[in-house]
C-alpha positions as CSV (number, residue, x, y, z in Angstrom):
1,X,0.0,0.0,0.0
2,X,1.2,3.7,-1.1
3,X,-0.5,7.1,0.5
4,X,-0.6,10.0,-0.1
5,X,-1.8,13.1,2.6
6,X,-3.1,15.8,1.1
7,X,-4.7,19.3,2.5
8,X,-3.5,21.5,5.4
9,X,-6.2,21.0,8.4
10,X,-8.8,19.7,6.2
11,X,-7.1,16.4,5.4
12,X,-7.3,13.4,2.8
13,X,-5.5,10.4,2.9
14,X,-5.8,8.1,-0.7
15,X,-4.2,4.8,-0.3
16,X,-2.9,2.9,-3.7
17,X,-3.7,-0.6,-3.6
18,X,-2.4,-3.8,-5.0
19,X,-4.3,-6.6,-6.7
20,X,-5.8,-8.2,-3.4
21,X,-4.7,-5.6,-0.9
22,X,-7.5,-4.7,1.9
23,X,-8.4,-1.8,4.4
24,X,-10.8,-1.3,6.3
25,X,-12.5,2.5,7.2
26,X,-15.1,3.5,9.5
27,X,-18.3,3.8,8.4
28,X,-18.8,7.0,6.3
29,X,-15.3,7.9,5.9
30,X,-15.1,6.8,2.0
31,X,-14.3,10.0,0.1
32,X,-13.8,8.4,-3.4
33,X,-12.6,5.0,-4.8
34,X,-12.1,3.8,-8.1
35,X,-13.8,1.5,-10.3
36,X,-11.6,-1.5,-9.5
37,X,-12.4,-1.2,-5.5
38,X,-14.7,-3.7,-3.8
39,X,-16.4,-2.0,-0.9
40,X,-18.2,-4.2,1.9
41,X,-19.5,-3.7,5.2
42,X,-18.7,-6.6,7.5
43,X,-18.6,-7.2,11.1
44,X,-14.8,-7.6,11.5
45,X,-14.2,-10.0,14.8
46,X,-17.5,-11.1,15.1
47,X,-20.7,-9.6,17.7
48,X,-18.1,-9.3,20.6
49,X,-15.8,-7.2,18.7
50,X,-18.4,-5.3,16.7
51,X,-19.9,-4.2,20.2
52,X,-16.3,-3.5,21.3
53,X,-15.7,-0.8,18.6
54,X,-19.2,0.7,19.4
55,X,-18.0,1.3,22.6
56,X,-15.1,3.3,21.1
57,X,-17.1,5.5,19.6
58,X,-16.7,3.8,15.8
59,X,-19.6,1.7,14.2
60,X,-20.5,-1.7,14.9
61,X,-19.8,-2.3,10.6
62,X,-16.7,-2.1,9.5
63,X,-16.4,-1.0,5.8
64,X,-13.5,-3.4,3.8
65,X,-12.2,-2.0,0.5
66,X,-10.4,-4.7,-1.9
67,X,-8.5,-3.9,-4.9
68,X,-9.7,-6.4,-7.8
69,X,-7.0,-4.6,-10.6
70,X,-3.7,-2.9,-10.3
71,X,-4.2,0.9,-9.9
72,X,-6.7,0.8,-7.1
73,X,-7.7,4.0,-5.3
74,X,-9.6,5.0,-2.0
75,X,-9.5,8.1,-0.3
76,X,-10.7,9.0,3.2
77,X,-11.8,12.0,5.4
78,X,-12.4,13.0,9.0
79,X,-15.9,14.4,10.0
80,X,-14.3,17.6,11.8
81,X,-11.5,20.2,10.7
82,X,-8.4,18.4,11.3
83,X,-4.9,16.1,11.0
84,X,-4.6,12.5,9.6
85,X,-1.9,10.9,10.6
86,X,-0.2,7.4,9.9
87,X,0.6,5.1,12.9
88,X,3.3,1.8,11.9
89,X,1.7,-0.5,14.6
90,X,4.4,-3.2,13.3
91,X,6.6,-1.1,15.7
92,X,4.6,-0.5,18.4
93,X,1.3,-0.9,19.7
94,X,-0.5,2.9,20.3
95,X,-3.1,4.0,22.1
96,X,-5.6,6.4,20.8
97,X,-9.0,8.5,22.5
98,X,-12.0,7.9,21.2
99,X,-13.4,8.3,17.7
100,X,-9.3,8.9,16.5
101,X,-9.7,5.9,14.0
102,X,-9.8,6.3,10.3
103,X,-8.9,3.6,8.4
104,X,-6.7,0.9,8.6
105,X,-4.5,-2.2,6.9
106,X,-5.9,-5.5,7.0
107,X,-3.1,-6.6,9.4
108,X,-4.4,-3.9,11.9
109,X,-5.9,-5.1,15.3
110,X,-8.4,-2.4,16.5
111,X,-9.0,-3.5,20.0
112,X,-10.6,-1.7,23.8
113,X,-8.5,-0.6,25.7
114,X,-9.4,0.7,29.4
115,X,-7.7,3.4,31.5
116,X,-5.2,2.2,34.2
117,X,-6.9,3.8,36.8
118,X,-10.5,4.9,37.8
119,X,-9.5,8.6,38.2
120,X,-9.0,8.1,34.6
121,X,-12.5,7.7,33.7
122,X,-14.5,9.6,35.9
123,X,-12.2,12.9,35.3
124,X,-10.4,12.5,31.9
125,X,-12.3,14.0,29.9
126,X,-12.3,11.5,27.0
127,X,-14.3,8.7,28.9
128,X,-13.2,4.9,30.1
129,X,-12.8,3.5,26.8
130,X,-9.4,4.2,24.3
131,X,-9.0,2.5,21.0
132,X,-5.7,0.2,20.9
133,X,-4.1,-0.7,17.8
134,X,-1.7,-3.5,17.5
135,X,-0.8,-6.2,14.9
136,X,1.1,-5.2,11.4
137,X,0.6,-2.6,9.2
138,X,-0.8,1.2,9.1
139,X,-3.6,2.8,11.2
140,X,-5.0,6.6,10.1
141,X,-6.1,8.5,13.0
142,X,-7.8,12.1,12.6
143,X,-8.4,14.4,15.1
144,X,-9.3,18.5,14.8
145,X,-7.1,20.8,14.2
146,X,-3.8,20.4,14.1
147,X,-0.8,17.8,15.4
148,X,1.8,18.4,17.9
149,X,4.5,15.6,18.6
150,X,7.0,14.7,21.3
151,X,8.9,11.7,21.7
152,X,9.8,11.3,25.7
153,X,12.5,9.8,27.1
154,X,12.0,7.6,30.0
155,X,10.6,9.5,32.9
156,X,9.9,12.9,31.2
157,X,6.6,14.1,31.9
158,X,4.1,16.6,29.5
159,X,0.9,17.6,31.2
160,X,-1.5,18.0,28.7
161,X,-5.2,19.0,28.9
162,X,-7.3,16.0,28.6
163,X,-8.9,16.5,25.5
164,X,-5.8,17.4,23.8
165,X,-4.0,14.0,24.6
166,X,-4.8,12.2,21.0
167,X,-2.7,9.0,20.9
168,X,0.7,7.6,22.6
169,X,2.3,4.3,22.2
170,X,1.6,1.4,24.8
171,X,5.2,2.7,26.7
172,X,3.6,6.1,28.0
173,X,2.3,5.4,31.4
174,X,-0.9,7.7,31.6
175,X,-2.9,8.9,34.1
176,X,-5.1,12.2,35.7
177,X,-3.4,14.5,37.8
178,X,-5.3,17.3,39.7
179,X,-4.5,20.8,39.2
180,X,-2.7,22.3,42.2
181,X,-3.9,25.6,43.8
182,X,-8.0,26.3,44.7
183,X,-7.2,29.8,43.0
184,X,-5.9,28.3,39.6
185,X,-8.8,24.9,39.5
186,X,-11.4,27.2,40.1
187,X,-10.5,30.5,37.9
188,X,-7.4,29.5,35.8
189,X,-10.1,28.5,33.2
190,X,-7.9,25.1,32.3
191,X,-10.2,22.8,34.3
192,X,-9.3,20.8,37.8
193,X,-7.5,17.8,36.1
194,X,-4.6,17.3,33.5
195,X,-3.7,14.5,31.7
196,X,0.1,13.4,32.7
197,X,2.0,11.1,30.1
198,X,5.4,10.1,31.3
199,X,7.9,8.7,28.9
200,X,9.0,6.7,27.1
201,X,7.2,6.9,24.2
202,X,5.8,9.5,21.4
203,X,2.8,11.0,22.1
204,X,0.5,13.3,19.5
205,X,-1.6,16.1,20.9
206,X,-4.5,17.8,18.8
207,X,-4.5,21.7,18.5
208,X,-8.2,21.8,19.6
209,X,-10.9,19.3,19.9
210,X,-14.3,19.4,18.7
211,X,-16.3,20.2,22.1
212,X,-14.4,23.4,22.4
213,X,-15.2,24.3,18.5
214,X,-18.6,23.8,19.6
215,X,-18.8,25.9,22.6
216,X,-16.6,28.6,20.9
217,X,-19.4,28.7,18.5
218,X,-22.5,27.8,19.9
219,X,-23.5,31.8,21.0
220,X,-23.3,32.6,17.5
221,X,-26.6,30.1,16.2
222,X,-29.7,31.0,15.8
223,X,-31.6,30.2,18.9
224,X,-33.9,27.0,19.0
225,X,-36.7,29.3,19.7
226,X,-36.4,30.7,16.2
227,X,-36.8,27.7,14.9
228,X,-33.3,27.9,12.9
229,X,-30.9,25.2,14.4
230,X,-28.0,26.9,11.9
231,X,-28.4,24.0,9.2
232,X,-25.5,21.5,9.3
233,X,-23.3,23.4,11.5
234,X,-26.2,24.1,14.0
235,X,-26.6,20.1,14.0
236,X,-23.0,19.2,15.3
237,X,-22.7,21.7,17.9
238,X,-26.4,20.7,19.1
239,X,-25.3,17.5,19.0
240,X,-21.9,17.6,20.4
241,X,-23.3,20.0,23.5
242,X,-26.3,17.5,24.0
C-alpha cells in the first residue's frame, strides 16, 4: 500500500492498492474510490468485537475496500477540521482517545483498551474507553485541528489538557493529575485535572478538539426558539453540547 496526505487541516489520505490488498474505514469515511475497488461492510471480529468498537465510539460495521485490478484508489476523510496521521503498529502498539480511527490495513488489530486507573475515567475528559491498535501494518487516525508531537525519554513528563491527549504508544504510562492551587482549578479557566504522560514513548496532541469548536461557536446560532438550528453546523454543535 502507497498514500498520499493531502490538504492542510482539512485532510485526505488516498491509499494505492495492490491486486488483493484490503483496508478497512469507519463507516462513512469513503471519500472516493475507483472503479476496481470492492467496498463491503462486515462485522470484523464477530458480535463481541463489533460491540467493542461501538464502545469506542466507531460503528458496529466495518467497511472493507479490496483492490480487484492494479491501480486501485480509495480516499478517506475526518468528520471535523483536522490532521490525519499514519501510525506503523508493526513497531509499536499505540493508544488512541475515542473516535481517532480512520482507516486501517488489513493486518491492523483495532481492540478496547481501558484506563489504568478509575480517576482516569470519571475525570479525563475522553471517557473509560481508548481504542488500541496493535498487529502489522498502518492505522490513520484524525483528530481536529492540528498535530503536535514529542517523543519522551524515560521519565519525562508533559501535562496535557485532557482532550488534547490524541494518541501515545503502549510505553507512556498515563494517568489524571489534579491541578494544584484552589485559585488556579477554580479561575485558571484550564479545568481541575490534567492529563500526565510520562515517557518513554511518542505521544500526539491535537491543536483543539471538537467540544471546544462547539462551545466557541454555539453563541453565534440562531436560537432554538427561532426555529433555525443553523443548518449542518447548528446540527453538530447541538449534537456535540447534547
Amino acid at each position: 500500500m502507497k498514500y498520499n496526505i493531502k490538504g492542510n487541516n482539512l485532510q485526505i489520505v488516498t491509499l494505492q492498492l495492490d491486486p488483493g490488498e484490503k483496508v478497512y474505514g469507519e463507516a462513512g469515511s469513503m471519500v472516493y474510490m475507483s472503479e476496481n475497488v470492492h467496498m463491503e461492510a462486515k462485522a470484523r471480529g464477530g458480535i463481541l468485537k463489533g460491540l467493542g468498537r461501538k464502545l469506542t465510539g466507531e460503528s458496529f460495521f466495518m467497511t472493507e475496500f479490496t483492490a480487484k485490478s492494479p491501480g486501485a484508489l480509495v480516499a478517506f476523510g475526518g468528520r471535523v477540521p483536522g490532521t490525519i496521521r499514519p501510525l506503523n503498529v508493526s513497531r509499536g502498539v499505540w493508544l488512541a482517545q475515542r473516535d481517532a480511527f480512520l482507516v486501517a490495513e488489513d493486518g491492523v488489530e483495532m481492540s478496547v483498551a481501558l484506563q489504568r486507573k478509575l480517576s482516569s475515567s470519571f475525570f479525563g475528559g475522553e471517557g473509560f474507553i481508548l481504542q488500541r491498535f496493535s498487529g502489522r501494518g498502518t492505522v490513520f487516525i484524525h483528530a481536529a485541528g492540528d498535530f503536535v508531537e514529542f517523543d519522551l525519554k524515560p521519565g519525562e513528563t508533559l501535562l496535557v489538557d485532557t482532550a488534547s491527549a490524541v494518541a501515545w504508544q503502549e510505553s507512556v504510562n498515563y494517568e489524571i493529575t489534579r491541578v494544584k492551587g484552589i485559585k488556579t482549578m477554580l479561575f485558571g479557566g484550564e479545568g481541575i485535572f490534567l492529563t500526565r504522560l510520562v515517557g518513554p514513548g511518542k505521544i500526539i496532541i491535537q491543536s483543539m478538539n471538537i467540544r471546544e469548536l462547539a462551545l466557541a461557536l454555539a453563541p453565534f446560532m440562531p436560537s432554538q426558539s427561532s426555529g433555525n438550528q443553523g443548518g449542518v453546523l447548528g446540527s453538530i454543535v447541538n449534537n456535540t453540547l447534547g
